[in-house]
N, C-alpha and C positions, 0 to 999 in steps of 0.2 A: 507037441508043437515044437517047430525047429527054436535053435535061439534065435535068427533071423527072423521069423515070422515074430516070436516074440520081442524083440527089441523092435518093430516095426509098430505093433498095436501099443508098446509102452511110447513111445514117440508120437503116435496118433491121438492117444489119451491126453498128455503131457500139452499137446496145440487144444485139444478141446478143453480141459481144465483152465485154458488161460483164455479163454473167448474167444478162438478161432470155430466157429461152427459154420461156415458155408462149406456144402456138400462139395462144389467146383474146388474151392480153394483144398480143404485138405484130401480130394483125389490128387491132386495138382502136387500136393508136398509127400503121396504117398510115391506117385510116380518117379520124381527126383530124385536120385539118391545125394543125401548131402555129401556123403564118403567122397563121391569123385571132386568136392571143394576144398575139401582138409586134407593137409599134406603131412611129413613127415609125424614128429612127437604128438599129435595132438587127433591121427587118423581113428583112435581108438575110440574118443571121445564125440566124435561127428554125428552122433544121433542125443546127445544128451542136449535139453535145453539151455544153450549157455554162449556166449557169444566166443569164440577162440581166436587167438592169434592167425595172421596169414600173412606174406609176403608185403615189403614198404613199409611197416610198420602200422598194418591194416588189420580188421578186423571181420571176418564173419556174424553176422551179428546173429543173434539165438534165433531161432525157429521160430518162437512164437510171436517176436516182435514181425518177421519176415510174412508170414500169417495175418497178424491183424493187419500191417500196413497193404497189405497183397489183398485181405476182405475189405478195406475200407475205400477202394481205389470205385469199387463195384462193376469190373470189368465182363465186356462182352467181346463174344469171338472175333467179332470184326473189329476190335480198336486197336489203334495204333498208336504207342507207350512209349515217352523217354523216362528211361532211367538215369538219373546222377550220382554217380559215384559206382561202379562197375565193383570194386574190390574184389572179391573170388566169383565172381559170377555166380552164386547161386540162387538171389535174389531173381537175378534176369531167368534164369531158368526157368524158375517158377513161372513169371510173369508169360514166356512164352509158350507156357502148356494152355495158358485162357484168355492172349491177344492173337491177334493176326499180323503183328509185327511188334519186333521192341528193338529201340533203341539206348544202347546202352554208353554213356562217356565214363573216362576216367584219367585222371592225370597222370598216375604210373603204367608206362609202358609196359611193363616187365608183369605187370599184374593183368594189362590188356593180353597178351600173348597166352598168360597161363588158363585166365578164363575161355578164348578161343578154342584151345587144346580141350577144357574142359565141357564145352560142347560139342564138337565134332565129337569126343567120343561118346556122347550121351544120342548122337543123331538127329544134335536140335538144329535146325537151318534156318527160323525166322529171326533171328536175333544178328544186329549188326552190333561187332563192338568196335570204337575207335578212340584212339589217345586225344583225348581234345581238355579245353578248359570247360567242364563241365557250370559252371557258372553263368557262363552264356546260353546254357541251351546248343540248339542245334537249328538255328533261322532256316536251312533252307529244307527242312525235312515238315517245320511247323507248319500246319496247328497239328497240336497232337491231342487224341481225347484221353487221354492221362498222362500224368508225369511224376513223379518217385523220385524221392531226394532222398538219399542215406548218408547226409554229412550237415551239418545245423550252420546255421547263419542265425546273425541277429534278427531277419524276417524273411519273408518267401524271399525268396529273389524275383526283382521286376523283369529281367529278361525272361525267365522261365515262364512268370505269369502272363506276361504279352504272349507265349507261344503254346497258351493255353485254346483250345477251341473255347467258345460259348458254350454250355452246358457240360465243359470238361471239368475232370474234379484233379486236384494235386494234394498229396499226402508230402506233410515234410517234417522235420525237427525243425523247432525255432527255440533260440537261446544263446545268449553268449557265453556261459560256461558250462561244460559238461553236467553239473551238479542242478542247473536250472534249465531243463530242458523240457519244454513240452509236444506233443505229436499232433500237429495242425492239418484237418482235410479243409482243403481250401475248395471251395466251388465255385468257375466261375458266372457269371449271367449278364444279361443283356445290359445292368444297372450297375457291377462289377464284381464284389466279389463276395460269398458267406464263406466266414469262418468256424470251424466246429473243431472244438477240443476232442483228443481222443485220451490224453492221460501224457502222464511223467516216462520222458526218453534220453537215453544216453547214447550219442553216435561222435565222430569225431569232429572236427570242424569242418568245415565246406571252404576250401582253401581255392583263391586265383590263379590261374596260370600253369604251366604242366613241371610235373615232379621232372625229378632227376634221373630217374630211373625209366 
């Protein structure tokens, strides 16, 4: 067996090991190579489960968090997905090997540009990214039937939830310090909204307005 093949099935195992078992989702994470989101010192390390540094002072977050949050969305070919917080783009990646759009915000430009690059070369074309204050959502693109948050707030965000469809679900971190962080699938319904704990998460903050960069 190549070591490619092999570092490929220890990566597969490593998501099944941590409760990623939908058959979509980890075709979805075999397809992506994460390599093309990890840049310089850290390219070697891009298949291990582990969250790395990236541009802005961002993160890639581990495989398997990217997994569960990516299995708990419970997406269908035709849905149409915001993402908040774009950082290397390889969250969105995933998400557009199993919607029929996704949209992706993020406040660093410079982090918007390199995820772009790192689509066009992967040949993904349903995925919009653009520099916005991801905090607001995206009003004129809503209702979306899922929405993915990779930056925690004190609670959902109510603009996000408002541009949730009915029967749409939203996966988020809620907390106000990294250290107290839990992984909330929000569902919304006709009555308003069920909450469902999915476990203890550590993402950065969900910051106002657009970076510097």
């Amino acid at each position: 067996m190549s070591s490619e093949a092999e570092r490929k099935m220890q990566f597969l195992f490593a998501l099944r090991s941590r409760g990623v078992t939908d058959r979509r989702v980890l075709e979805a994470m075999e397809r992506i190579d994460r390599g093309a989101f990890v840049r310089g010192l850290f390219a070697e390390r891009a298949y291990e489960d582990m969250p790395l540094p990236i541009s802005c002072g961002q993160t890639i977050s581990q495989p398997s968090v990217v997994g569960l949050m990516t299995q708990a969305l419970e997406l269908h070919p035709r849905h149409k997905v915001l993402e908040v917080g774009t950082g290397s783009g390889y969250q969105a990646a995933i998400l557009s090997q199993l919607a029929r759009r996704v949209y992706t915000l993020e406040r660093h430009r410079r982090l918007v540009k390199e995820a772009q690059a790192a689509f066009e070369s992967l040949g993904i074309s349903n995925i919009t990214a653009l520099a916005a204050d991801g905090s607001r959502g995206l009003p004129e693109q809503a209702p979306f039937d899922r929405i993915i948050v990779t930056a925690a707030g004190e609670d959902p965000p109510g603009p996000l939830l408002a541009q949730l469809r009915i029967g749409g679900i939203m996966v988020v971190p809620v907390g106000q310090s990294d250290t107290m962080q839990r992984l909330v699938k929000v569902t919304r319904t006709e009555a308003g909204h069920e909450y469902h704990e999915l476990g203890p998460a550590r993402f950065v903050p969900l910051l106002e307005g657009l970076g510097e960069k």
